[in-house]
C-alpha positions as CSV (number, residue, x, y, z in Angstrom):
1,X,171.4,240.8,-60.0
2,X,169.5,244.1,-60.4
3,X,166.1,243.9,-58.3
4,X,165.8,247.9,-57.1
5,X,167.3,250.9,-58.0
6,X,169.7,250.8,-54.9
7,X,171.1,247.8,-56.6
8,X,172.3,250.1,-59.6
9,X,173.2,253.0,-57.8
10,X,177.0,251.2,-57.1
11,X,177.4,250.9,-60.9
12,X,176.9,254.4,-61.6
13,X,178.1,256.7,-59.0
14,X,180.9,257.6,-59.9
15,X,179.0,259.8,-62.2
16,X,177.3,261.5,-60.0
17,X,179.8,264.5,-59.5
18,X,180.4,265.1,-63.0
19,X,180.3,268.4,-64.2
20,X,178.3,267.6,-67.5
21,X,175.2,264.8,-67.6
22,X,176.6,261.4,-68.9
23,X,173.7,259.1,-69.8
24,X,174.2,255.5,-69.1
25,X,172.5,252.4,-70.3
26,X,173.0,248.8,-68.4
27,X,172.0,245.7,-70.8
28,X,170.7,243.0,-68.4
29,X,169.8,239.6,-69.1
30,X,166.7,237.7,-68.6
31,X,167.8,237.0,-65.0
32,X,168.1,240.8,-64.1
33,X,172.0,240.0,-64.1
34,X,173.6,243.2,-65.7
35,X,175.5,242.5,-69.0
36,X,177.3,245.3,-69.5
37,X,177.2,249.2,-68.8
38,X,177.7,252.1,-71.4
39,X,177.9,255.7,-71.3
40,X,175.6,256.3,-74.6
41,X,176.0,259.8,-74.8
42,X,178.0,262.6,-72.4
43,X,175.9,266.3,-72.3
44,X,176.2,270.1,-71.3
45,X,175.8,270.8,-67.5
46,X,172.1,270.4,-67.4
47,X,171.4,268.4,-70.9
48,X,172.9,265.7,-73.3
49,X,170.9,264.6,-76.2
50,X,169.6,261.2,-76.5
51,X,168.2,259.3,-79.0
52,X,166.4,255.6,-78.8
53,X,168.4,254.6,-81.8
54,X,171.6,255.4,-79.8
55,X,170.1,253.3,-76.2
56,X,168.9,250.3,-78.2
57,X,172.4,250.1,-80.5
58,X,174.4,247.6,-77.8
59,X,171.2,246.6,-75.7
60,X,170.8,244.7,-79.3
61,X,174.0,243.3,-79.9
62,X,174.2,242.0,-76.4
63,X,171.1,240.1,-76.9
64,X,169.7,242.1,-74.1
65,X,166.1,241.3,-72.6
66,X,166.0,244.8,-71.2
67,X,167.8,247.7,-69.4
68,X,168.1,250.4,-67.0
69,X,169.1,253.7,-68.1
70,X,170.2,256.6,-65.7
71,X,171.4,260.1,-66.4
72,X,173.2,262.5,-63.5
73,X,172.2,265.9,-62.8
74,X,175.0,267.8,-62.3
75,X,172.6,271.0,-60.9
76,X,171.4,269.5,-58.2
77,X,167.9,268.4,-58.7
78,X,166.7,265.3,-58.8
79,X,163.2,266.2,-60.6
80,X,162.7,264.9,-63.8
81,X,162.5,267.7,-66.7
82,X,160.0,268.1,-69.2
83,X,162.6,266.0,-71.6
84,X,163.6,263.9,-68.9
85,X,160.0,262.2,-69.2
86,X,159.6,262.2,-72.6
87,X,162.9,260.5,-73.2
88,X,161.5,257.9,-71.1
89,X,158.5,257.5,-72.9
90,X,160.4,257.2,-76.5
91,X,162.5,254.3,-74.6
92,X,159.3,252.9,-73.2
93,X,157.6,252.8,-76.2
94,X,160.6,251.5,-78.3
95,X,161.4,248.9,-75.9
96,X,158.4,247.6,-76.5
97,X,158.8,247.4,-80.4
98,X,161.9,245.8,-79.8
99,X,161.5,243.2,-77.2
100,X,164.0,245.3,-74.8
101,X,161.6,245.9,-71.9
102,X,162.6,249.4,-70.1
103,X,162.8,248.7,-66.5
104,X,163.7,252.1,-65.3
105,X,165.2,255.5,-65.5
106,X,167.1,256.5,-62.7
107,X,168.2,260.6,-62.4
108,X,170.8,260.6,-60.1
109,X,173.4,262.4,-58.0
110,X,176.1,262.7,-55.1
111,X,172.7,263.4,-52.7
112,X,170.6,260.5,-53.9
113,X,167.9,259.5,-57.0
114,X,164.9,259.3,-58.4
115,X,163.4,255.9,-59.8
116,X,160.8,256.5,-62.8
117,X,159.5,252.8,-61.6
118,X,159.8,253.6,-58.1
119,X,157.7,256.5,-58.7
120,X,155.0,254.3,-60.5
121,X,155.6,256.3,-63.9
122,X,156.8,253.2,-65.8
């Protein structure tokens, strides 16, 4: 059961020393109980291009009542880019359309993360 960012960082750090960004969506349940985890879309060194069409494609098959993504940063930072939050906001805002709540959007590597919901942005 996912209730904190910490709970998702297990799932997804073996990521965090990759040399390009992988971007990774977890389908949970309406329990907070993750479904499944996917690697939607893998990226240069310090992008990968995302699309909510692309998040939302499994999240729906699997019935999903929300998700978590997370993306590493292979550079080093863990500050959210100019794309970073707007990303977030396109998943927000189709989440909402779909009945797929976002929960977060973790930026992460081998050093530690950032939680948009920790951070009171979502």
């Amino acid at each position: 059961k996912i209730s904190s960012p910490a709970d998702v960082l297990p799932l997804i750090s073996h990521f965090a020393d990759r040399k390009q960004e992988h971007f990774i969506c977890l389908s949970l349940n309406g329990a907070n109980e993750v479904i499944i985890s996917r690697v939607v879309s893998v990226g240069l060194v310090n992008k990968t291009q995302v699309h909510p069409r692309e998040v939302f494609a499994d999240p729906i098959t699997d019935r999903a009542a929300s998700i978590i993504v997370a993306h590493n940063h292979p550079a080093g930072t863990l500050t959210p880019s100019k794309e970073d939050i707007e990303i977030t906001m396109q998943l927000k805002s189709a989440g909402k359309t779909l009945g797929i709540k976002l929960l977060d959007h973790i930026i992460f590597n081998h050093k530690g993360f950032f939680s948009f919901q920790e951070n009171g942005d979502l």
